[in-house]
C-alpha positions in Angstrom: 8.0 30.2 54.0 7.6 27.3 56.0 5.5 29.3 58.7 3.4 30.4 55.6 2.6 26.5 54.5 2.1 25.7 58.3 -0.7 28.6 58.7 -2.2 27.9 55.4 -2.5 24.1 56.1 -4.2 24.7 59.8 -6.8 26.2 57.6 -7.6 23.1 55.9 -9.2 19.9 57.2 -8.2 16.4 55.1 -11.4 14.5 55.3 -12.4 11.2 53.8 -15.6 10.9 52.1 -16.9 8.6 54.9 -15.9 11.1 57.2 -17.5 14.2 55.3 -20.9 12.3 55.5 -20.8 11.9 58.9 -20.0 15.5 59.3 -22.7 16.7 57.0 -25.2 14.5 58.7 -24.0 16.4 62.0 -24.2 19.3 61.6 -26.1 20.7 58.1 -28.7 22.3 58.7 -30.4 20.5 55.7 -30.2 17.3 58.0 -32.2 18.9 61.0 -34.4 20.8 58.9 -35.7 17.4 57.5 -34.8 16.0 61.1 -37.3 18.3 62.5 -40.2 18.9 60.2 -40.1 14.4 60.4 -40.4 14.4 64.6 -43.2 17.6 64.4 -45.3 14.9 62.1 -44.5 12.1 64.6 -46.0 14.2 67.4 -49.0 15.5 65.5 -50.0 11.8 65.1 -49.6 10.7 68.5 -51.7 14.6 69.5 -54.7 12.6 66.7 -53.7 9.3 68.7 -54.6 10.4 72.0 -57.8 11.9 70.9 -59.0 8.5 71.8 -58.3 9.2 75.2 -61.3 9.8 77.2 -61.6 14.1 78.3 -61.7 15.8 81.6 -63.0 18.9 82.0 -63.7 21.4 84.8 -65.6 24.3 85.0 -66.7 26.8 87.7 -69.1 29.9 87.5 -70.3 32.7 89.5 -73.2 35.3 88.3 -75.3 38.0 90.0 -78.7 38.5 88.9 -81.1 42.0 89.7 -84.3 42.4 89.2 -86.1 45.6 90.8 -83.2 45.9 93.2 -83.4 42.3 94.4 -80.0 40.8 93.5 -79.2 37.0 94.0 -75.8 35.3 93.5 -75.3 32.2 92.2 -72.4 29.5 92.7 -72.2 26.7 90.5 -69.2 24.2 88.9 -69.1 21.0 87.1 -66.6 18.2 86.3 -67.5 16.0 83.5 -65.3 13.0 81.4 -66.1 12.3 77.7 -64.8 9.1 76.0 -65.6 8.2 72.4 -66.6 5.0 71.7 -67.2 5.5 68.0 -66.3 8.2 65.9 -65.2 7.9 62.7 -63.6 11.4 62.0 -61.3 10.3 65.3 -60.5 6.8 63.5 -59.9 8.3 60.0 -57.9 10.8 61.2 -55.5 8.3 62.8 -55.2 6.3 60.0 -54.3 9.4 57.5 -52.1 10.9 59.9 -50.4 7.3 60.2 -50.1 7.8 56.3 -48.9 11.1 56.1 -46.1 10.0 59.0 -45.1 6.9 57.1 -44.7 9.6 53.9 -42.9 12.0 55.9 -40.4 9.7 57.0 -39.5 8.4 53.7 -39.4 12.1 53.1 -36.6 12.2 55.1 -34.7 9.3 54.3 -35.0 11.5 50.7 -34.1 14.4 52.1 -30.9 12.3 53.9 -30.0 10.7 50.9 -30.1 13.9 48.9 -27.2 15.5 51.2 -25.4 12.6 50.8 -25.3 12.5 47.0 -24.4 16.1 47.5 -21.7 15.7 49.4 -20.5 12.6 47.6 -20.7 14.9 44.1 -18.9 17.5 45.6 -16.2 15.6 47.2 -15.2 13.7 43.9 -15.5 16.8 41.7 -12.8 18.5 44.3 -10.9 15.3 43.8 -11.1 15.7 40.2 -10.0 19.4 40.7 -7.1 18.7 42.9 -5.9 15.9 39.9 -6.5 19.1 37.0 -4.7 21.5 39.0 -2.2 19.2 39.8 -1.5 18.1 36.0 -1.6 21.4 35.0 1.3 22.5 37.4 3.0 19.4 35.7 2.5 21.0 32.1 3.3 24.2 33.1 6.8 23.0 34.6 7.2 21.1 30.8 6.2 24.2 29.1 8.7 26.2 30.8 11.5 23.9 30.5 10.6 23.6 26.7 10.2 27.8 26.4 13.6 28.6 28.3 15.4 25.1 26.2 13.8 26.5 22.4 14.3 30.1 23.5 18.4 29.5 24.0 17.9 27.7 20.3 16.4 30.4 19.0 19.3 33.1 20.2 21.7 30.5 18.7 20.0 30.2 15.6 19.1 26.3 16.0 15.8 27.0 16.2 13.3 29.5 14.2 10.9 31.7 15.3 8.1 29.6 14.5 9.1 26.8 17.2 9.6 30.1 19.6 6.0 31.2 18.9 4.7 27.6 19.3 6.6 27.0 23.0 5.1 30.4 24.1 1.4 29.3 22.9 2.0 26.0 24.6 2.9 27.6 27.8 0.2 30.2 27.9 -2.0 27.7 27.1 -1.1 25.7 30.2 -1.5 28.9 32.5 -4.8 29.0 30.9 -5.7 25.6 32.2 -4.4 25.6 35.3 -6.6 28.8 35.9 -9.8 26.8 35.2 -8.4 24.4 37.2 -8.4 26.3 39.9 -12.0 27.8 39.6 -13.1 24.2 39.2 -11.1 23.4 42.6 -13.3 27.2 44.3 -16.7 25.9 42.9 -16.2 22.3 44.1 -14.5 23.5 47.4 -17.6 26.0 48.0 -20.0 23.8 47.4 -18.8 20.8 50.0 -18.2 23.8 52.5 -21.9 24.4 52.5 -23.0 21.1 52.2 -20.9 20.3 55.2 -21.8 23.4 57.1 -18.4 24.4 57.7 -15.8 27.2 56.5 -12.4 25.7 56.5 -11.5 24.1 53.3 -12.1 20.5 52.6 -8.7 18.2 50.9 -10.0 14.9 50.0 -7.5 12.2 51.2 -9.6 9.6 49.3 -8.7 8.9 45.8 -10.7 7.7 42.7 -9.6 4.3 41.6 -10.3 2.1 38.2 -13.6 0.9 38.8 -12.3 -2.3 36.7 -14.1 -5.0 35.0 -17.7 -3.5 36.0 -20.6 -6.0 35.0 -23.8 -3.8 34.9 -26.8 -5.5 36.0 -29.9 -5.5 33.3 -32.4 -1.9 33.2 -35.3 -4.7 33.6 -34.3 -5.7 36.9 -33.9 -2.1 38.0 -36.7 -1.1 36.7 -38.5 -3.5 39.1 -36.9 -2.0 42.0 -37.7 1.4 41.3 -41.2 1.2 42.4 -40.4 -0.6 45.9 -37.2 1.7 46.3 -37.5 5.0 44.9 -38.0 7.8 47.4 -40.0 10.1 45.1 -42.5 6.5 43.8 -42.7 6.1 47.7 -43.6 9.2 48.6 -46.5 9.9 46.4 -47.6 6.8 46.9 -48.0 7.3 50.6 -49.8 10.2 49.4 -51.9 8.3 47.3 -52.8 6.2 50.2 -53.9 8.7 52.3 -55.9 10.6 50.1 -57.6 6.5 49.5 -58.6 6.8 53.1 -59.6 10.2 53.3 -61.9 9.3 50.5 -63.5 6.3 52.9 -63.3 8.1 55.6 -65.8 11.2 54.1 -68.1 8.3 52.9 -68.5 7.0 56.2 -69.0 10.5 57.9 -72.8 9.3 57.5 -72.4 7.2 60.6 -73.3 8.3 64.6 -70.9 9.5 66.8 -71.4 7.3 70.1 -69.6 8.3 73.0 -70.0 7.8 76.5 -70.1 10.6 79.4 -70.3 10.8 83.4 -69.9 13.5 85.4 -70.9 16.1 88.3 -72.5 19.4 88.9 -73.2 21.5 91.6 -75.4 24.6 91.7 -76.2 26.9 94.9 -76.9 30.5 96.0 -74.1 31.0 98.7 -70.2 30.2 98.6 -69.8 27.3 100.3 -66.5 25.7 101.0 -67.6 22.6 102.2 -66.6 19.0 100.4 -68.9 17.1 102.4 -71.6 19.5 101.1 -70.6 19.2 97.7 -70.9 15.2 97.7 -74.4 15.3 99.0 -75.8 17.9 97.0 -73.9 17.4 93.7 -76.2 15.8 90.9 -74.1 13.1 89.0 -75.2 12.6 85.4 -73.8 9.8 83.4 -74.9 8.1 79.9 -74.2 7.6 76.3 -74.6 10.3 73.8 -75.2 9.4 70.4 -75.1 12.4 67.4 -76.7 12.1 64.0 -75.4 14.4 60.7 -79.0 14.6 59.7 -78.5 18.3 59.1 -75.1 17.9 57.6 -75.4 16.2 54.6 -74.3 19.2 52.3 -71.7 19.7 54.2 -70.6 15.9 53.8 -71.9 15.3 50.3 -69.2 18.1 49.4 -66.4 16.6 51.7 -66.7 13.4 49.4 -66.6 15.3 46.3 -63.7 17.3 47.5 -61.8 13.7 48.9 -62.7 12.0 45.8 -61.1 14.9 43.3 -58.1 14.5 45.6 -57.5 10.6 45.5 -57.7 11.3 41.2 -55.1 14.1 41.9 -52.8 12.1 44.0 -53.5 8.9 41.7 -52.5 11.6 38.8 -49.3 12.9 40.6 -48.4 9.3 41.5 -48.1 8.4 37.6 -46.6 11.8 36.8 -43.7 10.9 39.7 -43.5 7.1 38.3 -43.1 7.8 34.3 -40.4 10.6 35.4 -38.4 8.4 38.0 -38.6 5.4 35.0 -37.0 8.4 32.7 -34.5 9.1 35.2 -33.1 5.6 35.5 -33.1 5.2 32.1 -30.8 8.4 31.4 -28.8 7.7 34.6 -28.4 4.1 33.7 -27.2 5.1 30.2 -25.3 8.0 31.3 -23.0 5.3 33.8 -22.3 3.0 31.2 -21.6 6.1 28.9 -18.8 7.1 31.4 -17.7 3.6 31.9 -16.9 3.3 28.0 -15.6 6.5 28.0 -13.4 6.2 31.1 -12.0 3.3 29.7 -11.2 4.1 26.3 -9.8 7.8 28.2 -7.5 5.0 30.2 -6.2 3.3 26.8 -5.6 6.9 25.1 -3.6 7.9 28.1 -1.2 5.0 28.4 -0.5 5.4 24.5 0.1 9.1 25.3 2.3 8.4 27.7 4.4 5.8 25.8 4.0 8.4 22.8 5.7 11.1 24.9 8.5 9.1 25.9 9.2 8.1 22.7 8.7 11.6 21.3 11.2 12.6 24.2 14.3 10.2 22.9 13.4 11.1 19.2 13.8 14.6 19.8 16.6 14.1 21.3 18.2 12.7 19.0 16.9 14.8 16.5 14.3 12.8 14.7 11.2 14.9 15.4 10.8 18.4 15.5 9.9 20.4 18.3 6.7 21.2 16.9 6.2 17.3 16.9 7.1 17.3 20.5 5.0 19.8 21.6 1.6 18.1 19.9 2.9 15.3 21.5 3.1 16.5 24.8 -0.5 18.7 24.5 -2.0 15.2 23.9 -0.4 13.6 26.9 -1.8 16.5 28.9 -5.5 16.6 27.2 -5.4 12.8 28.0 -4.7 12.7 31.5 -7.2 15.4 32.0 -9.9 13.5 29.9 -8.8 10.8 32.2 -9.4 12.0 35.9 -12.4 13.8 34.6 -14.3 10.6 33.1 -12.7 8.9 36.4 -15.0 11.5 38.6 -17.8 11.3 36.4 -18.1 7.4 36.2 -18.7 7.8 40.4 -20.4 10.9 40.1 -23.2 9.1 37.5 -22.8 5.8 39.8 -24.0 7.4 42.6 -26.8 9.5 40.6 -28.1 6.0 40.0 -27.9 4.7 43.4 -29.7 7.8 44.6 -32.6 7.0 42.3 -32.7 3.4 43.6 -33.0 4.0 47.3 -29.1 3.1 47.3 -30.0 -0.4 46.0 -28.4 -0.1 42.6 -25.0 -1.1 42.8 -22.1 -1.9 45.6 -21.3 0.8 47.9 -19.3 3.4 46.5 
């Protein structure tokens, strides 16, 4: 037996909640997924930086030519450098692809904070589990010592049938609970197992205490942070931004492209491999080039049409995202201090359940209630502690739904 608990608890790995974050943010491949697609938009807007850069390039060409019979071969190659001086597509395209970084990396600051209020809902709904199971093992014990006590009645004739039937229903009941108990404890274990990458089992050793006297700080004052905090506000309004200077940038596509060029060619009928050759005979050309978009306007009248029905989409999405994140607080907000009443009022009905048990206990015993009696009593004390660790996991579960919301600015660290 004792080899059996020893291989069944090497299976298991007794994490904290502090220390399933830092696993999560290890090794989930949720975390380098957002990891990833965040560095591939960093290096895209260095790739649109250097296009500031001046260009080098190098080219080399051979050809035969016949006419009548008479063929003639020709060697040529050039080696040219390009730098912009001004052009706006280059400029604009730095500053949206600044933009769109800056919105991918609060995207992943979301996409962080998301795992962790996965992992944090997961970890305190297998606490909660644990508790259930653990108080239904409890009531299961109590049943069966009430069955086998009102059973031994029964064959005495000290107790009827209908006290039988009741201690029966009582303890089928409780095997009844303690099997949801257990498929709460599957789905909660499942679902930090994924969330942490892993397939050992997870046993919390943190527990869920009393929050305590919790003063809640005013939806007003919330509300103002939302916009400077919320991930999905931030987002689309990053969006919003760069769609602003897209918008700019297509309205100034009316303006020349200067650059400035210098360079060498070479041209000759015969291969010769000679540098000193090349330097005297090579023709350098050098200069500034400027292009006009004379013959482009359709093509840029419609690039500001299509920019400017983009800035009204992302100005659209950017309300849309604000009025639903405002709804969110306000139904997380309300939902906390909804568990908070109801975990403390689950806290006053469990200590009078308690005391009522104990006093049901000596009464019966001295044969002042009935069994029946006893046995409401007892259900009670068991629906009350369960109503208790449940509204205990739910009170953090809501808490850190909020703090989510708010860019973890809401409340004290959970």
């Amino acid at each position: 037996m004792a080899l059996i608990l020893l291989l069944l608890t090497a299976q298991v790995d007794s994490l904290s909640l502090e220390r399933a974050i830092d696993i999560a943010l290890g090794q989930s491949p949720v975390y380098y997924e957002s990891k990833y697609s965040y560095e591939k938009s960093r290096i895209l807007f260095y790739q649109t930086l250097a296009n500031l850069l001046p260009t080098v390039s190098a080219s080399a060409t051979y050809s035969t030519s016949e006419v009548q019979d008479i063929s003639s071969d020709n060697y040529s190659w050039s080696l040219s450098l390009n730098q912009p001086i001004f052009d706006i597509d280059i400029v604009s395209s730095i500053f949206v692809s600044g933009r769109q970084l800056q919105g991918n990396r609060i995207l992943h600051q979301s996409n962080i904070a998301d795992l962790m209020l996965r992992v944090k809902i997961a970890y305190y709904s297998l606490i909660n589990a644990y508790e259930l199971l653990r108080s239904s093992e409890i009531t299961i014990q109590r049943a069966e010592e009430n069955l086998d006590l009102i059973e031994t009645k029964f064959e005495l004739g000290a107790a009827s049938r209908l006290e039988k039937l009741q201690a029966e229903v009582f303890y089928l009941s409780a095997l009844q609970d303690r099997a949801r108990a257990r498929t709460s404890q599957i789905t909660a274990q499942e679902e930090l197992r994924a969330a942490l990458a892993t397939e050992r089992d997870i046993f919390p050793v943190d527990s869920l205490m009393p929050p305590g006297q919790t003063r809640f700080p005013p939806l007003d004052s919330l509300a103002m942070l939302l916009e400077q905090a919320n991930y999905t506000v931030r987002i689309a309004r990053e969006a919003r931004n760069a769609a602003q200077l897209d918008l700019v940038a297509a309205y100034l596509s009316f303006l020349p492209k200067v650059s400035f060029f210098y360079g060498y060619s070479y041209s000759a009928d015969s291969f010769i491999f000679d540098f000193q050759h090349y330097r005297d005979n090579a023709t350098k050309n050098y200069g500034v080039s400027m292009s006009l978009p004379i013959f482009e306007l359709k093509t840029i009248i419609f690039n500001i049409l299509s920019a400017k029905k983009e800035l009204q989409k992302q100005e659209s999405s950017q309300l849309k995202y604000a009025l639903e994140s405002q709804k969110s607080l306000n139904t997380a907000y309300y939902s906390l201090r909804e568990a908070y009443e109801r975990l403390e009022f689950a806290s006053k009905s469990l200590d009078a359940a308690t005391e009522a048990t104990a006093i049901a206990r000596e009464q019966y015993a001295l044969g002042v209630v009935s069994f029946l009696e006893l046995l409401t009593v007892e259900k009670d004390l068991y629906e009350a502690r369960v109503t208790y660790t449940s509204s205990l996991s739910e009170f953090y579960i809501q808490r850190a739904n909020l703090s989510y919301l708010l860019g973890g600015m809401a409340l004290a660290e959970e």
